[in-house]
VEXDREN-2710 file (C-alpha; in Angstrom, 1 decimal):
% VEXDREN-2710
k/r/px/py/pz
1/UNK/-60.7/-49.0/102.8
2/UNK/-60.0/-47.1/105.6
3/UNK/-56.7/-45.4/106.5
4/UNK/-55.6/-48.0/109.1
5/UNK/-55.4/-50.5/106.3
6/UNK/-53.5/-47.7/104.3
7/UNK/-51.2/-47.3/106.9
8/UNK/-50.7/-51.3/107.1
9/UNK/-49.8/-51.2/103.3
10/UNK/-47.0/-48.3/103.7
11/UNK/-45.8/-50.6/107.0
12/UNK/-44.8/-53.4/104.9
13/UNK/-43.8/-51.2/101.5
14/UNK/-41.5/-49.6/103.9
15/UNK/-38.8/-52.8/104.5
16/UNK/-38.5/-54.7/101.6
17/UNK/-37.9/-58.2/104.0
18/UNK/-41.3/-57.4/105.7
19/UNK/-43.2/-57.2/102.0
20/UNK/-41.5/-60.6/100.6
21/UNK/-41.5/-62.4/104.1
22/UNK/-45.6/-61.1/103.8
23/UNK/-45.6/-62.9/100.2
24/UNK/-44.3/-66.5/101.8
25/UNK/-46.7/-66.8/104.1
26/UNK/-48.8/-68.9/100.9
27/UNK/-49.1/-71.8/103.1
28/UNK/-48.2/-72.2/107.0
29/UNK/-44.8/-71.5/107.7
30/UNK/-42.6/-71.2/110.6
31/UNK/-40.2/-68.6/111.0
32/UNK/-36.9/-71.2/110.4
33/UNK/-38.4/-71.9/106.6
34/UNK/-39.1/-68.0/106.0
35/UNK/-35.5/-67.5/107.2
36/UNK/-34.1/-70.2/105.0
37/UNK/-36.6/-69.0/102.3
38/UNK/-35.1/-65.4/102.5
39/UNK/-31.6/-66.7/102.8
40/UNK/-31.5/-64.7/106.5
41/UNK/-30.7/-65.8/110.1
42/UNK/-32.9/-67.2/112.2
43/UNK/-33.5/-63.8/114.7
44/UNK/-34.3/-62.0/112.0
45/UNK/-37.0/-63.9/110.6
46/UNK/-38.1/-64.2/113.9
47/UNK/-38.4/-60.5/114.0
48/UNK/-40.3/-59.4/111.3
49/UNK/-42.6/-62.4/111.9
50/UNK/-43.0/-61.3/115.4
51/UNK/-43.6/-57.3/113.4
52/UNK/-46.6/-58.8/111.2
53/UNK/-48.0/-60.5/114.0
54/UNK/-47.9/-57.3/115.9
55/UNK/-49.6/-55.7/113.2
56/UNK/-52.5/-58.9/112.9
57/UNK/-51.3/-59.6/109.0
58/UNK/-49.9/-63.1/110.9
59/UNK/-51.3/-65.8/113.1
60/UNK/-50.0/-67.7/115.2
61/UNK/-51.6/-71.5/114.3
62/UNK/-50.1/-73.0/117.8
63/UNK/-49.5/-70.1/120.3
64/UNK/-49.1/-72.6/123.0
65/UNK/-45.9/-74.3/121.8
66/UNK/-42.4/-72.5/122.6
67/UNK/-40.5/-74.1/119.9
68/UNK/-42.1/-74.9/116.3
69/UNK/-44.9/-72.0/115.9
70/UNK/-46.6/-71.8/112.8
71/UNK/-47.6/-68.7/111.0
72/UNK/-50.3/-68.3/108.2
73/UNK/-51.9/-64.7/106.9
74/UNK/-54.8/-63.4/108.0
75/UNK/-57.2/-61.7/105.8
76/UNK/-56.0/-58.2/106.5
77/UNK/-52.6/-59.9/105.9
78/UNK/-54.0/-61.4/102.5
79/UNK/-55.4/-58.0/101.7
80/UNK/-52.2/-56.0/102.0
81/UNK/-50.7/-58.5/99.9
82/UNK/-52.8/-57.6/97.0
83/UNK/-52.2/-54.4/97.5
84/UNK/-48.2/-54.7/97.6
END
């Protein structure tokens, strides 16, 4: 493993809402169910969504829509979640 993916691990350790939003991305999920999930607003799920996607741990399933995007992990994303 190199130390990109390392670096990706100490990323998401570092907020403890990044590492558990990371965990409830088992299935697709938009931002409004990891925000009612995590018992937190709507912008900030939208933010650390919008981190991890930054970060390629999330995809974006229908970029083209404004409203309604779903998110599922990638397998970088599925790999720092073992690690964490």
């Amino acid at each position: 493993m190199t130390g990109t993916f390392w670096e990706l691990v100490g990323y998401v350790k570092r907020s403890p809402n990044r590492a558990k939003a990371l965990g409830l991305f088992n299935s697709p999920t938009m931002p409004s169910e990891l925000g009612k999930k995590m018992q937190i607003s709507l912008t900030h799920a939208s933010k650390i969504v919008r981190e991890l996607h930054s970060k390629k741990l999330v995809v974006c399933l229908n970029e083209k829509l404004k409203l309604g995007r779903i998110y599922r992990l990638t397998p970088q994303g599925k790999k720092v979640l073992k690690e964490i």
